[in-house]
Backbone as JSON, one array per atom type, in Angstrom:
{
  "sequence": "XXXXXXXXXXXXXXXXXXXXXXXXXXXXXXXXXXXXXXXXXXXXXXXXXXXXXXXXXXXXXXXXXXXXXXXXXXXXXXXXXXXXXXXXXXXXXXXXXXXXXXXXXXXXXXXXXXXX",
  "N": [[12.37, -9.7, 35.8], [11.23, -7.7, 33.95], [13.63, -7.59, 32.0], [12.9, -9.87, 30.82], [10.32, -9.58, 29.96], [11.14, -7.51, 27.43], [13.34, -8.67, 25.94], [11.55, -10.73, 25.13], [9.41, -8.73, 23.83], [11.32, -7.44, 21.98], [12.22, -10.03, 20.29], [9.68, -10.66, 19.08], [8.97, -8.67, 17.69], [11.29, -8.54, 15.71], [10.32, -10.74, 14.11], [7.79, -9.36, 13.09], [5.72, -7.92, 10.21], [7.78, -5.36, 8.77], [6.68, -2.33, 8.05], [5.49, 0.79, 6.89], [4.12, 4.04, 7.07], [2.1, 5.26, 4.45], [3.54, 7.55, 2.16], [2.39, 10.27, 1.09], [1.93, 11.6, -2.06], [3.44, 14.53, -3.01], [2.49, 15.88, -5.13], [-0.95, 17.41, -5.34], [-4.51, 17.88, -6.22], [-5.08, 17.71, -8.62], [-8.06, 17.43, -10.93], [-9.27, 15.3, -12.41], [-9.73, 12.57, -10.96], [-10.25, 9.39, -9.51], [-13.31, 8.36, -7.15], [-13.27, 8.25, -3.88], [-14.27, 5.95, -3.09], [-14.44, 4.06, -5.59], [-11.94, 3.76, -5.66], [-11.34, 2.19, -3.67], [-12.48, -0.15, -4.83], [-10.8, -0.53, -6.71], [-8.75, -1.28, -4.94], [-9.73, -3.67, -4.52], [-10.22, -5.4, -6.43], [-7.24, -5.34, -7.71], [-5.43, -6.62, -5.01], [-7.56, -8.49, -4.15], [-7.24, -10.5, -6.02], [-4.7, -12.05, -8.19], [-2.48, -10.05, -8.58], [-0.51, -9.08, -6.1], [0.88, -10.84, -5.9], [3.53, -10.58, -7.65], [5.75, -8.28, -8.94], [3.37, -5.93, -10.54], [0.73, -4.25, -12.75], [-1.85, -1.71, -13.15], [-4.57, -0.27, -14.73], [-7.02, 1.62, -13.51], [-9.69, 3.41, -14.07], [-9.32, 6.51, -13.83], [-7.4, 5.9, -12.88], [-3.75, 4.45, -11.35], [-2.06, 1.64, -10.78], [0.83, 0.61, -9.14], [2.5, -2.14, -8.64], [5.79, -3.11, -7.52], [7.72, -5.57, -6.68], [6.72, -7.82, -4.34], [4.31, -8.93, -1.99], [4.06, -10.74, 1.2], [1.7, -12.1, 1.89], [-1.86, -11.57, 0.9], [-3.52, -10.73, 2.42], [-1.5, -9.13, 3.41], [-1.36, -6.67, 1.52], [-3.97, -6.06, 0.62], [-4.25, -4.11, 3.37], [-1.74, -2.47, 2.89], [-2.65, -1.21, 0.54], [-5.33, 0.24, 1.83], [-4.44, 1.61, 3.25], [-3.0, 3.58, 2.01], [-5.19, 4.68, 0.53], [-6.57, 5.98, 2.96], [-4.8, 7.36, 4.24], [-4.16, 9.74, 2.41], [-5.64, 10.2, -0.01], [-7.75, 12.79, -0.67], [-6.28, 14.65, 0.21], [-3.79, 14.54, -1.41], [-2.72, 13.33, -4.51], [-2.14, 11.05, -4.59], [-0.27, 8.24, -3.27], [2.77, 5.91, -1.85], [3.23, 2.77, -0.54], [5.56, 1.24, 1.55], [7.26, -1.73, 2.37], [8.44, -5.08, 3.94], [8.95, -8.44, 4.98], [9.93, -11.24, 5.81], [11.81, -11.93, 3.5], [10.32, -11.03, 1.77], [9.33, -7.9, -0.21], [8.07, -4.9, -1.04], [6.68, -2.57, -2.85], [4.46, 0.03, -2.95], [2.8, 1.33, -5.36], [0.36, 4.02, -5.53], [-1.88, 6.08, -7.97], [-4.3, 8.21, -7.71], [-5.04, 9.64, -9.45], [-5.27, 11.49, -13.19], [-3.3, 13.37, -14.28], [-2.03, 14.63, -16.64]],
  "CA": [[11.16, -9.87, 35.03], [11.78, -6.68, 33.1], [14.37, -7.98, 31.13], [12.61, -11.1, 29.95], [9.61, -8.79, 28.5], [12.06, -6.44, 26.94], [13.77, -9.8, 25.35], [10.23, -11.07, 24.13], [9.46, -7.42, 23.21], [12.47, -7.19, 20.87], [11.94, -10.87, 19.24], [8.36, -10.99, 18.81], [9.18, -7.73, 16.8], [12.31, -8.99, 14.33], [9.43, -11.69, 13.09], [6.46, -8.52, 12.8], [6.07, -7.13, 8.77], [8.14, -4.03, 8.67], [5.57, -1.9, 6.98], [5.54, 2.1, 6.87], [2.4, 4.71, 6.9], [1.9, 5.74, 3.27], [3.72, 8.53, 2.02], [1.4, 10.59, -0.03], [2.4, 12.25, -3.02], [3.58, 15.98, -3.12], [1.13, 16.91, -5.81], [-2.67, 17.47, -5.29], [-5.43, 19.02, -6.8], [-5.95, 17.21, -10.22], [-9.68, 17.82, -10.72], [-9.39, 14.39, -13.01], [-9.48, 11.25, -10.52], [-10.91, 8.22, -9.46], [-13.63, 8.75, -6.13], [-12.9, 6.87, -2.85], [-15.04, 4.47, -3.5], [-13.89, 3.44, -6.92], [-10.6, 3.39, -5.45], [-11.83, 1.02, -2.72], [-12.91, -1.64, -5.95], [-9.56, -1.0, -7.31], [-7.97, -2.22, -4.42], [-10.46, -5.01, -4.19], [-9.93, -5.86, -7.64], [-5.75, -5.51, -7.35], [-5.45, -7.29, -3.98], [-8.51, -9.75, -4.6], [-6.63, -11.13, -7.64], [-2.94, -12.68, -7.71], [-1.33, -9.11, -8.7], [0.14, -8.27, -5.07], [2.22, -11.96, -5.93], [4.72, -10.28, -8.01], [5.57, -7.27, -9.97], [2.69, -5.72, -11.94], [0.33, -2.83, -12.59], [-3.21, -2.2, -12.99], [-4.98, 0.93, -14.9], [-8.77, 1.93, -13.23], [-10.61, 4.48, -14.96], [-8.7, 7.49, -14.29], [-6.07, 5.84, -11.65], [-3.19, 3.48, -12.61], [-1.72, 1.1, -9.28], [2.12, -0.51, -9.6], [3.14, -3.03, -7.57], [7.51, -3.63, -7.42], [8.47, -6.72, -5.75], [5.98, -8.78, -4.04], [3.76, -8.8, -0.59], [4.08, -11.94, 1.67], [0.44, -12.55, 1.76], [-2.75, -10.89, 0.3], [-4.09, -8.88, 3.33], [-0.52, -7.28, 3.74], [-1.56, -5.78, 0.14], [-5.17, -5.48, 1.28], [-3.49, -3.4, 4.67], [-1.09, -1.25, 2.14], [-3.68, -0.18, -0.02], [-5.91, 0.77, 2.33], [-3.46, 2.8, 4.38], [-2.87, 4.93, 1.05], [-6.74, 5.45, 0.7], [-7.13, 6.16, 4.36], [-4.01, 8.4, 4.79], [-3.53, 10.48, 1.39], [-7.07, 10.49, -0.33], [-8.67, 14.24, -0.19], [-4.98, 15.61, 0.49], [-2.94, 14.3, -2.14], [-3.18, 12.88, -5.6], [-1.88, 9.19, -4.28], [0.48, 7.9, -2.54], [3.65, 5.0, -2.22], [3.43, 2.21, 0.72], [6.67, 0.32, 1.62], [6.98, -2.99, 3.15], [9.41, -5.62, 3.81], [8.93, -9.32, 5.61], [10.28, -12.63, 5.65], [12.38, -11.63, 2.44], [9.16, -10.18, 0.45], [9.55, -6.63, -0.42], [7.01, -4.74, -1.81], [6.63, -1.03, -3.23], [3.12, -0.15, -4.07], [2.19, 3.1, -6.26], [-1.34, 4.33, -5.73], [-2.08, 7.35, -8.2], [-5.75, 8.43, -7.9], [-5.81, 10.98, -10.26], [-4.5, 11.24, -14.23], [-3.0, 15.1, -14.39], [-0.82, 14.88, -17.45]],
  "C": [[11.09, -8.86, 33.88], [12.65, -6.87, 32.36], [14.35, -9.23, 30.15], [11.22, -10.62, 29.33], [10.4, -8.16, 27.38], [12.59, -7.75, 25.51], [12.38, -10.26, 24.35], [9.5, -10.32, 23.64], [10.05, -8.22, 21.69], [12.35, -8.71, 19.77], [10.47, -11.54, 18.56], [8.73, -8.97, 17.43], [10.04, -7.7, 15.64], [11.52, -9.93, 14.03], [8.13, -10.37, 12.79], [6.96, -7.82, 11.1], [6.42, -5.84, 9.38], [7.52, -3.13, 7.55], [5.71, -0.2, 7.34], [4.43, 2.86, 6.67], [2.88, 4.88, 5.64], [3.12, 7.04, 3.32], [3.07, 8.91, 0.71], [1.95, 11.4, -0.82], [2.67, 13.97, -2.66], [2.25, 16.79, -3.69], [0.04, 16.67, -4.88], [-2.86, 18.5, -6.09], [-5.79, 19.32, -8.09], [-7.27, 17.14, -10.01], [-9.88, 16.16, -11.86], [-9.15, 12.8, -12.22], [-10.86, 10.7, -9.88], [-12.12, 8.82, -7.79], [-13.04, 7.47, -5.57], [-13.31, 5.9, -3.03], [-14.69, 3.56, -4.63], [-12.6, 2.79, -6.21], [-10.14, 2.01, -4.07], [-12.25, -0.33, -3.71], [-11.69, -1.6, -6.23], [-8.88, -1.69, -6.38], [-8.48, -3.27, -4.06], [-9.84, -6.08, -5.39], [-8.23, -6.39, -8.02], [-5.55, -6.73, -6.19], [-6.29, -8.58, -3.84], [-8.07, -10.88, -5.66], [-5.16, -12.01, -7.48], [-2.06, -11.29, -8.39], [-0.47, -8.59, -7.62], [0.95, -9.91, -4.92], [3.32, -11.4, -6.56], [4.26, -8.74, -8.64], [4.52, -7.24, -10.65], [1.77, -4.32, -11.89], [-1.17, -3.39, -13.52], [-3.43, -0.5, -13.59], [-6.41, 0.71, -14.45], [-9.26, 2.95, -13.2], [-9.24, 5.38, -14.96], [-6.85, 7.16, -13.13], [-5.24, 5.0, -12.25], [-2.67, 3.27, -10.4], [-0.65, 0.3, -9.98], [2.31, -0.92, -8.18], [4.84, -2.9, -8.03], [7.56, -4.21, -6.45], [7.22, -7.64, -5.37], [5.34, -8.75, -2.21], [3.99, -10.09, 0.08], [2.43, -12.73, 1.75], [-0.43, -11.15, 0.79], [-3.14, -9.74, 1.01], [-3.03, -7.7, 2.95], [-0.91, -6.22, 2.05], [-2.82, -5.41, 0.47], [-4.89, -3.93, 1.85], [-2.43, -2.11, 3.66], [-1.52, -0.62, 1.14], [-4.42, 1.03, 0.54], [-5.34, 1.91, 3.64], [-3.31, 3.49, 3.13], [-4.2, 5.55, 0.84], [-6.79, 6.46, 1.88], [-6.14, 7.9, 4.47], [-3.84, 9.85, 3.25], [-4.9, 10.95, 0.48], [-7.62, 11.59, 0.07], [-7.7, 15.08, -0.11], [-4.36, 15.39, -0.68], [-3.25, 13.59, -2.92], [-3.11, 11.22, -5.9], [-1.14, 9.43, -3.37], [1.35, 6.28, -2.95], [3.46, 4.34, -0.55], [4.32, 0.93, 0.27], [6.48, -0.48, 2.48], [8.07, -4.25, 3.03], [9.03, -6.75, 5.16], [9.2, -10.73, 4.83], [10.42, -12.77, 4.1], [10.9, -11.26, 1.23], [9.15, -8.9, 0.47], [8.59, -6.12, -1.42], [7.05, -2.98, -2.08], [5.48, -0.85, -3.59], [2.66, 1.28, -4.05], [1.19, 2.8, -6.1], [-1.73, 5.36, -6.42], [-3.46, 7.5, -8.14], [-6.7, 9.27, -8.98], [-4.67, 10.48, -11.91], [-4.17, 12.98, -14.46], [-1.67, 14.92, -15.63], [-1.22, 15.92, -18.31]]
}
């Protein structure tokens, strides 16, 4: 019986999105960015839209958001936004969430802040 969970384990998991926590940027501590909340419309606005269908990029107020490649649906862009808010927001100046299912590959820049 243990070896036929283990089995439906392992292939109920090669069909699950391979998705990664955020990794949040090195920097922090630009005094010039967007609040959470804003950054909660941007990803409404990004994700709500058809930009998490392909390549593209998005400037909001003081933040800028790139997509590379493409999400398989909308949530999973919803879901990898909101894991860079959640995890990197208050610590770090953004963050990058990777993702990869049923050949859609996705890269998505979150900067929150403009420090140039």
């Amino acid at each position: 019986m243990q070896f036929k969970f283990t089995v439906i384990a392992a292939t109920l998991a090669a069909f699950a999105p391979s998705a990664f926590a955020a990794t949040c940027y090195s920097a922090s501590g630009c005094k010039t960015c967007e609040s959470e909340s804003s950054m909660y419309d941007a990803r409404q606005a990004f994700c709500g839209g058809s930009d998490w269908q392909g390549t593209s990029s998005m400037s909001w107020g003081d933040a800028q958001v790139n997509l590379q490649g493409s999400f398989y649906s909308q949530q999973e862009c919803f879901d990898g936004f909101a894991n860079i808010i959640s995890q990197c927001y208050g610590h770090q100046d953004g963050g990058i969430y990777t993702y990869s299912y049923n050949g859609h590959d996705a890269r998505l820049d979150v900067d929150f802040c403009d420090c140039e």
